[in-house]
C-alpha positions in Angstrom: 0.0 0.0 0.0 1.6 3.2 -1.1 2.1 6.1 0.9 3.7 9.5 1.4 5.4 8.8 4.7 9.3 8.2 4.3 10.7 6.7 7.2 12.1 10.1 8.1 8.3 11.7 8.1 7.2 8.7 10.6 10.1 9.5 12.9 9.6 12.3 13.0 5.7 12.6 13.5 6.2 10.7 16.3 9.0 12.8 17.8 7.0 15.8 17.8 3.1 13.9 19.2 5.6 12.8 22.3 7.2 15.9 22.6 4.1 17.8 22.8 2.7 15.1 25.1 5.6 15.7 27.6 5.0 19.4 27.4 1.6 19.0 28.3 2.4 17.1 31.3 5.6 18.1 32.5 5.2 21.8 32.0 1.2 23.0 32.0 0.1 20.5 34.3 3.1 20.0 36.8 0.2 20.2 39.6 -3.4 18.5 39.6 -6.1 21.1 39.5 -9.2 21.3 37.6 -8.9 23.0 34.2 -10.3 26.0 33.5 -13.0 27.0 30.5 -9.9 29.2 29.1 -7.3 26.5 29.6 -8.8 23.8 28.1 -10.2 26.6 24.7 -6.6 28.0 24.7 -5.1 24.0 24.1 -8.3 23.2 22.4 -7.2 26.1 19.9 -3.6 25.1 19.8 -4.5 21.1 18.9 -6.4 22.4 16.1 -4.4 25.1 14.6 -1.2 22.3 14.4 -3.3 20.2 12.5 -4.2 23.0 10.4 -1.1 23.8 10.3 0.1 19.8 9.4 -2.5 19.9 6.4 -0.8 23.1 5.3 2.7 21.0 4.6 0.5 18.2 3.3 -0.8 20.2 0.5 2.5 22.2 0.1 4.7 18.8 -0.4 2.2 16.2 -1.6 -0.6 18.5 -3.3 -4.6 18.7 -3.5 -5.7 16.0 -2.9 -3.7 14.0 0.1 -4.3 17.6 2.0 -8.2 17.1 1.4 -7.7 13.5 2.6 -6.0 14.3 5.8 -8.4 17.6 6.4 -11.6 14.9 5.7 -10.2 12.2 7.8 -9.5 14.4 11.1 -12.6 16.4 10.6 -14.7 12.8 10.6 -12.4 11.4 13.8 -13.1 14.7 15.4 -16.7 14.2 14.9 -16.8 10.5 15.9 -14.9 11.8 19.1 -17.2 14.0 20.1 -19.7 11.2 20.6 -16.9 9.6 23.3 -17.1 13.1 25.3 -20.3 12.3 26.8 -18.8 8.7 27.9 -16.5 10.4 29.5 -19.0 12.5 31.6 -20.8 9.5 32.3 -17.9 8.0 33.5 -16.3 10.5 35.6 -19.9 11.3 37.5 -20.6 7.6 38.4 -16.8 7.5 39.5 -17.1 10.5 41.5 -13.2 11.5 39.9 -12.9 15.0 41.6 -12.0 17.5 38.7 -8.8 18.1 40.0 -7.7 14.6 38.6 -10.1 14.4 35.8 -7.0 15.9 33.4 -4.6 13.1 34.5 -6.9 9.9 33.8 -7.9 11.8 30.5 -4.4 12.5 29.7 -2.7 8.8 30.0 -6.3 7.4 28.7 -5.5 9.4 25.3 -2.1 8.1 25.8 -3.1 4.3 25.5 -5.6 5.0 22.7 -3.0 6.3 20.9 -0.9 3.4 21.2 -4.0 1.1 20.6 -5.1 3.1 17.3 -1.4 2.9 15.8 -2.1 -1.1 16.6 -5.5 -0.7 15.2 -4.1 0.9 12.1 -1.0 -1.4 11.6 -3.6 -4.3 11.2 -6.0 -2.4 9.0 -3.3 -1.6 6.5 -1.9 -5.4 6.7 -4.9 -7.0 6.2 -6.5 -4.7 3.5 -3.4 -4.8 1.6 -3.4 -8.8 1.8 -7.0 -8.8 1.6 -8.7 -6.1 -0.6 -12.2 -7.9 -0.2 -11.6 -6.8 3.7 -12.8 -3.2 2.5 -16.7 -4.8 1.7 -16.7 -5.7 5.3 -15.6 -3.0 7.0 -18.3 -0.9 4.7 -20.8 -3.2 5.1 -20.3 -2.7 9.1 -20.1 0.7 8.9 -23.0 0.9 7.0 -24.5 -1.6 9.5 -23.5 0.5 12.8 -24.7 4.1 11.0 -28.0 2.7 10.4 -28.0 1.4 13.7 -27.2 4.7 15.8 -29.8 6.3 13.3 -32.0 3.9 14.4 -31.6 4.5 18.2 -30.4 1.5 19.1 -27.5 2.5 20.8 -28.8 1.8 24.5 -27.7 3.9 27.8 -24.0 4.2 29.1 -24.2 1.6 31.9 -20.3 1.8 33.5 -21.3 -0.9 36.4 -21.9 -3.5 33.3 -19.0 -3.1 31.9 -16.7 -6.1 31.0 -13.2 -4.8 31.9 -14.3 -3.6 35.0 -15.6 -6.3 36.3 -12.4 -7.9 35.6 -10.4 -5.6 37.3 -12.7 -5.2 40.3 -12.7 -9.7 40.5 -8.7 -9.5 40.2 -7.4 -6.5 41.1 -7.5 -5.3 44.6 -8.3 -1.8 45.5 -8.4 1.0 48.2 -12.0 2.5 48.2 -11.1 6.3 48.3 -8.7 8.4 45.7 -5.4 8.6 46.8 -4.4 11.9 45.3 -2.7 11.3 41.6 -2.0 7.8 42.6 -3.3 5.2 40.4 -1.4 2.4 42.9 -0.7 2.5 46.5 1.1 0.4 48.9 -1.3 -0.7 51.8 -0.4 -3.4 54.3 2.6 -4.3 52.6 1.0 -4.6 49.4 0.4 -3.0 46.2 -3.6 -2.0 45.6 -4.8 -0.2 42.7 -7.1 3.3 43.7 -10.3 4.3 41.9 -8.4 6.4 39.5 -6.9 3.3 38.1 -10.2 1.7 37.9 -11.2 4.9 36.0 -8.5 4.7 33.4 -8.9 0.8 33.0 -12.5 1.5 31.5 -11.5 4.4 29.4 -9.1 2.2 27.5 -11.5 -0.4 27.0 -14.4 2.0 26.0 -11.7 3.3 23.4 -10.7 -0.3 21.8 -14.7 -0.5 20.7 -15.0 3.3 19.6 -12.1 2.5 17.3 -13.6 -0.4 15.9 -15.8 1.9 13.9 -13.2 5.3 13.5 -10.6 3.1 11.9 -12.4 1.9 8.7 -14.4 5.1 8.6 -11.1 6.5 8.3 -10.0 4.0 5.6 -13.0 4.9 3.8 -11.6 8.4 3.6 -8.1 7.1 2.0 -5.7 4.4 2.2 -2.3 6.1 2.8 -1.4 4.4 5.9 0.8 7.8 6.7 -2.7 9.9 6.4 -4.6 7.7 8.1 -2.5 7.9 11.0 -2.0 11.4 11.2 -5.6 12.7 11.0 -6.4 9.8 13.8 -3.8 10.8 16.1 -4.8 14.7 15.6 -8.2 14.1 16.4 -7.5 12.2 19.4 -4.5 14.5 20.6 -7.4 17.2 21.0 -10.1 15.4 23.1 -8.7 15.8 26.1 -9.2 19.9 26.1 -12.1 19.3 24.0 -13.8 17.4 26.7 -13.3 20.4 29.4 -14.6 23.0 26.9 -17.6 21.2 26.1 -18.2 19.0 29.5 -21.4 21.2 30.3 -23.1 21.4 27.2 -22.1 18.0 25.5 -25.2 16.2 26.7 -27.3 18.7 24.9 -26.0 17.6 21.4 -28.8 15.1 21.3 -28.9 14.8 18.1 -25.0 14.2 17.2 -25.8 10.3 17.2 -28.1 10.3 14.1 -25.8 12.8 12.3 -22.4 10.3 13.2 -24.8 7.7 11.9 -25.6 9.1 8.6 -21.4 9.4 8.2 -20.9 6.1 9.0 -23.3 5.1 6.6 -22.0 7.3 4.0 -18.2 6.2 4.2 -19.9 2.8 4.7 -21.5 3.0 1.5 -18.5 5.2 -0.1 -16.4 2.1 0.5 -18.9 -0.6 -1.2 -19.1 1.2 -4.2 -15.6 2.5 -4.7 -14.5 -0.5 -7.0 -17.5 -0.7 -9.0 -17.3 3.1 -9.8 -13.7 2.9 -10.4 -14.4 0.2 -13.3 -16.9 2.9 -14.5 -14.1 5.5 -14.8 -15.9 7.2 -11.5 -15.7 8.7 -8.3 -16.6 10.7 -5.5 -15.1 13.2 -5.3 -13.0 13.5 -1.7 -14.5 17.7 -1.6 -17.9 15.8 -1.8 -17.2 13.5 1.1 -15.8 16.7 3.1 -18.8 18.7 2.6 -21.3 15.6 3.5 -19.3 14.8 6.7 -19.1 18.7 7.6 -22.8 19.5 6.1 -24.2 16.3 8.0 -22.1 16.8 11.5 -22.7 20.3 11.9 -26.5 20.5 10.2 -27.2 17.4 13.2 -25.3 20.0 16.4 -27.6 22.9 14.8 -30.2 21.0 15.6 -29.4 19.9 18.5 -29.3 23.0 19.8 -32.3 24.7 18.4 -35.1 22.1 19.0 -35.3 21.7 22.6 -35.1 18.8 24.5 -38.6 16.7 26.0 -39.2 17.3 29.5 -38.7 13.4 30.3 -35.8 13.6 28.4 -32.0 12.0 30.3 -28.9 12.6 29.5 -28.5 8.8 30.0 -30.7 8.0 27.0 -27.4 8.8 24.7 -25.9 6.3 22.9 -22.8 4.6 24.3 -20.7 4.0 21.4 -20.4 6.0 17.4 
């Protein structure tokens, strides 16, 4: 599978997400405390102006159209990762993480998806260039899961059900209460994990299946392994001080579900059709797929926030996956 990324462009990408990781860390948040509405818009505007920025050199050095397949790719991953935001509400009010700390589990959460997407991605490039008939399943799911979220089938965000918790809670022993920043402690002579780990345990699992769906979607978009990754790991670099800025009015984006799940579709279908179009001498055009995914993302947030909510209406009724 061809692709613009020299060795020397991988390196280097990768360089610069952990440097900017460790700055991040090591200098802005030396000290827990809850972020702020201007911290988290200040990083929220820095995360997207360096992928702006990124699709800038994309379309100086490798033209038109791979910068329209990175711009297409993050914008779609940002979308899809907006859905995740109000899991990690969810989350963090049934855990009781005080807001002081909610930065840290966020922060080394988007550090293991990060690792887990680059897996995700290494396997969708190996087995689609092994197995090109791969793509008709991933569209077909796609298509599958759009329809689905379209169709409100999504179900409520129940963290007591889920799987790698109740794993961790059967094997893992823990202290009841937070222990600061600690995600272990040592407690009669032993090691016990705290309630923050527990936190971060189901983050990571929550991300695996969220990327089950982001990483064909994105494949749908292009196949350039280098692009792929790029746009995925912009998208995701961002969440964290996305999730701050929009933490109180997320839930009222009622309406995002059914416009991720006419993009899913879309790509979905995008991905059926591309061979048959291509023996026509046909395409769509990537601008087209841009302004659907834009068009369909922002027309559903509009919404959202013009049409009211019911009365009986719960911010548990969201869906609890893309």
């Amino acid at each position: 599978m061809e692709s613009i990324g020299t060795p020397l462009l991988w390196v280097g990408f990768v360089v610069f997400v952990l440097i900017m990781l460790a700055v991040d860390l090591g200098v802005f948040q030396r000290k827990a405390h809850s972020v702020s509405m201007r911290e988290a818009g200040l990083w929220t505007v820095v995360w997207i102006a360096l992928a702006l920025i990124f699709n800038v050199g994309v379309y100086h050095w490798f033209g038109y159209a791979h910068a329209m397949e990175f711009l297409t790719g993050y914008l779609m991953e940002k979308a899809l990762s907006m859905d995740n935001l109000f899991v990690f509400l969810v989350l963090f009010s049934y855990f009781g993480v005080p807001a002081h700390l909610q930065h840290r589990v966020l922060f080394f959460g988007i550090l293991g998806a990060l690792i887990m997407r680059a897996l995700f991605i290494v396997a969708g490039v190996a087995l689609i260039s092994k197995f090109h008939w791969v793509m008709y399943i991933f569209g077909a799911f796609l298509v599958f899961t759009g329809i689905k979220l379209v169709m409100n089938k999504g179900g409520e965000v129940h963290p007591e059900r889920n799987f790698m918790l109740r794993i961790f809670k059967k094997f893992v022993p823990t202290v009841p209460e937070y222990r600061g920043t600690h995600f272990v402690v040592r407690e009669g002579g032993r090691l016990m994990a705290t309630p923050l780990l527990a936190v971060l345990v189901v983050i990571e699992g929550t991300d695996v299946l969220f990327a089950v769906d982001s990483i064909p979607a994105v494949f749908g978009i292009t196949r350039d392994p280098f692009i792929v990754f790029t746009s995925n790991i912009f998208a995701i670099l961002g969440l964290r001080a996305l999730y701050f800025l929009l933490a109180g009015i997320v839930e009222k984006f009622r309406f995002l579900k059914y416009g991720l799940g006419l993009v899913l579709a879309f790509v979905g279908f995008k991905m059926l059709v591309e061979d048959l179009l291509h023996h026509m001498h046909r395409e769509i055009p990537i601008a087209m797929s841009l302004a659907v995914i834009a068009g369909t993302v922002g027309l559903s947030i509009l919404i959202s926030l013009i049409i009211p909510p019911k009365a009986d209406s719960r911010p548990g009724d969201q869906s609890a996956g893309h």
